[in-house]
C-alpha positions in Angstrom: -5.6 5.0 -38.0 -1.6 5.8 -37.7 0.0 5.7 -33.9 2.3 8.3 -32.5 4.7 7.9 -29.7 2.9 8.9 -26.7 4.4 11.9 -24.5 5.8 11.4 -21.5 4.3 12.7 -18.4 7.6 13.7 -16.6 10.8 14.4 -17.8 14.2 12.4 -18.9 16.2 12.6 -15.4 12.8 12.7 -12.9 13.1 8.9 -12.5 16.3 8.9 -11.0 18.4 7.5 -9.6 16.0 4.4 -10.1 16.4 5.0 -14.0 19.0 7.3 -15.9 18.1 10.0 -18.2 20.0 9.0 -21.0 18.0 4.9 -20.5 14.9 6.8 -20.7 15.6 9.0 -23.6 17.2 6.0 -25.8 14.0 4.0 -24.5 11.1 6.6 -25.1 12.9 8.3 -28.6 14.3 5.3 -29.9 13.1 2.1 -29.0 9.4 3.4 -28.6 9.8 5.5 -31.3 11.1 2.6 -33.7 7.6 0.0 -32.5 5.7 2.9 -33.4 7.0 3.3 -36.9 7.3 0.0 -37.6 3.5 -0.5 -36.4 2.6 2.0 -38.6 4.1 0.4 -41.4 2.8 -3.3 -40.7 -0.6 -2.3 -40.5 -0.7 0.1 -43.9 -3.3 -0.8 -46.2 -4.5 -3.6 -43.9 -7.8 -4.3 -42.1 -5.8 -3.1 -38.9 -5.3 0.0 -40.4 -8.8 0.7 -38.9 -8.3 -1.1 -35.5 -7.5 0.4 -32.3 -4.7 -0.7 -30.7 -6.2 -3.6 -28.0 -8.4 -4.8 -31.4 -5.0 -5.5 -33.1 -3.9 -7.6 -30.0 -6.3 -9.4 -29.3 -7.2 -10.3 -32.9 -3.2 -10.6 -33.5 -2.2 -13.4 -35.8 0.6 -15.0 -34.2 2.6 -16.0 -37.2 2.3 -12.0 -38.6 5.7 -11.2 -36.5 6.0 -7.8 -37.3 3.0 -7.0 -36.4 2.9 -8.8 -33.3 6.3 -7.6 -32.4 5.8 -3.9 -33.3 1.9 -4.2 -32.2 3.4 -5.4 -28.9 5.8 -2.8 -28.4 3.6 -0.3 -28.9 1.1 -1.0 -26.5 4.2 -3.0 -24.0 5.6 1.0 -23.9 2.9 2.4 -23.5 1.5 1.0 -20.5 5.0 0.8 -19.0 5.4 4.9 -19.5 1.9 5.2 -17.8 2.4 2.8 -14.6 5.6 4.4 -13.7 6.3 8.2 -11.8 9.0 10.2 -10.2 9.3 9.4 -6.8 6.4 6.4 -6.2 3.6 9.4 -6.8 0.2 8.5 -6.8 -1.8 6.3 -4.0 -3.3 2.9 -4.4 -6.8 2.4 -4.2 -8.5 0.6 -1.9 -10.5 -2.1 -4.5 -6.1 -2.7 -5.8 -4.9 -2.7 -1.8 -8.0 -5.2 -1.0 -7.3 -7.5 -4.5 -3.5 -7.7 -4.2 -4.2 -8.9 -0.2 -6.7 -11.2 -1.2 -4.3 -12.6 -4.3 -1.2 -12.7 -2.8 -1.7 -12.8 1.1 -0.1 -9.4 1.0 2.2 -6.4 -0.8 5.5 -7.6 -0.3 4.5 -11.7 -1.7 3.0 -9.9 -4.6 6.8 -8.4 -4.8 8.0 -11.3 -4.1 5.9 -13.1 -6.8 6.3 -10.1 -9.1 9.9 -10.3 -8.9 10.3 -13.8 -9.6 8.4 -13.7 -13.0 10.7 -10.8 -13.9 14.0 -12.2 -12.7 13.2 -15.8 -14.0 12.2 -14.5 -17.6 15.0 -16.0 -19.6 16.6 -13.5 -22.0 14.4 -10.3 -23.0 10.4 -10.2 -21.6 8.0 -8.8 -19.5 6.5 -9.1 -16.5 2.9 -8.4 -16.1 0.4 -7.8 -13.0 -3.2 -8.7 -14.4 -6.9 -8.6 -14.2 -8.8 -11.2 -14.2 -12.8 -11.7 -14.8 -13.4 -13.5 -11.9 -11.7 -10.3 -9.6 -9.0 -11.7 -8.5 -5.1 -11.1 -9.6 -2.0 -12.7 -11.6 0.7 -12.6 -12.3 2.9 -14.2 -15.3 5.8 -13.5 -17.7 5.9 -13.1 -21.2 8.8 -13.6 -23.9 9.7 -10.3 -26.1 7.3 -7.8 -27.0 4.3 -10.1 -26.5 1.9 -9.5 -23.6 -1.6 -11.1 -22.2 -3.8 -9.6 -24.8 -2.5 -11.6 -27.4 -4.6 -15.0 -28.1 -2.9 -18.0 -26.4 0.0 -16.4 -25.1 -0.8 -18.7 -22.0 -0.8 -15.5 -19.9 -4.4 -14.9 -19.1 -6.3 -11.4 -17.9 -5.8 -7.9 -18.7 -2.7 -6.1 -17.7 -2.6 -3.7 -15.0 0.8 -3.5 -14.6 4.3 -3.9 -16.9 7.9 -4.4 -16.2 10.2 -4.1 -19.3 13.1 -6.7 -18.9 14.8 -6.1 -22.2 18.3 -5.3 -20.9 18.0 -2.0 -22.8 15.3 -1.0 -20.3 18.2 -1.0 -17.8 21.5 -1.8 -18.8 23.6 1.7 -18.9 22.8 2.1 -15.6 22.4 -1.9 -13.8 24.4 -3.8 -16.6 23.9 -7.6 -15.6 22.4 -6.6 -12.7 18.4 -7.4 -13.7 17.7 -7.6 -9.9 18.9 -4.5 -8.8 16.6 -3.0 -11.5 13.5 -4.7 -10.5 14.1 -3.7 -6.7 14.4 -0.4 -7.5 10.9 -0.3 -9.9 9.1 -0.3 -7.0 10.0 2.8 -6.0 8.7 4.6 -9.2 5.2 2.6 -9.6 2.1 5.1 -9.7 -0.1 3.3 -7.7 -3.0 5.8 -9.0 -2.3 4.5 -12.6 -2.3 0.6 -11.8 -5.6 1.5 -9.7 -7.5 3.4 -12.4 -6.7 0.4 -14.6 -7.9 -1.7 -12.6 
């Protein structure tokens, strides 16, 4: 199995002016385009060469860094292209409304607490909204491309929703300004895709 860059539901400049064209095209073309290539390579004539992508995670070997880096930027992208949308489209569900209440107390602690993990993420990361077995929801941080499918990342659950906090995710438009940029990311989730992954 090779991996190709996944298209983009919505265009370059939609997500503005929450993030700039030119951010997402280095982001999508570039960036994405390089863990995908780089995945590719790390996995040719390999057992993962067969795997899906979640199989490679979860069976990573940790000390195999550029396949846990490149693995993890893979999927990292990927979910982030998918939980985002122009102008906060999409509506959450009831099941997400009910479990983010019941987690948090309410919407704005879990963007309180959502923000914190993003904000307090030294140097480049993610922030991550899970699933857990038991039902309920967390929330936790994670340094470079890894991400809560990984074993013992010390991030448990199955992510519903991803922040990117590498300062290329935002810096042509925010600069040092990380908090600006996680404000404004909560006007572009699509509550539909965090609810359907759930």
């Amino acid at each position: 199995m090779s991996f190709t860059l996944p298209k983009l539901g919505y265009s370059y400049d939609s997500l503005e002016p929450h993030i700039d064209a030119k951010t997402m095209e280095i982001h999508h073309s570039k960036h994405h385009q390089g863990y995908t290539n780089n995945l590719n390579a790390a996995i040719q004539g390999t057992e993962n060469e067969s795997k899906d992508i979640l199989q490679i995670l979860s069976g990573l070997e940790m000390t195999n860094m550029a396949l846990r880096n490149n693995a993890g930027g893979y999927y990292n992208h990927k979910l982030f292209w998918e939980v985002i949308s122009p102008n906060n489209k999409g509506k959450m569900s009831e099941k997400l409304n009910s479990s983010i209440e019941n987690s948090f107390g309410s919407l704005e602690n879990f963007k309180s607490d959502f923000s914190k993990a993003a904000l307090s993420r030294f140097g480049s990361g993610w922030a991550w909204l899970c699933s857990l077995s038991n039902g309920s929801l967390s929330i936790c941080s994670t340094a470079n491309q890894d991400n809560p499918i990984m074993p013992n990342i010390g991030c448990g659950g199955f992510p519903i929703l991803g922040l990117d906090v590498w300062e290329h995710a935002y810096y042509l438009n925010y600069q040092n300004r990380r908090k600006d940029y996680i404000d404004s990311f909560f006007s572009i989730i699509n509550w539909t895709a965090v609810s359907d992954k759930l």
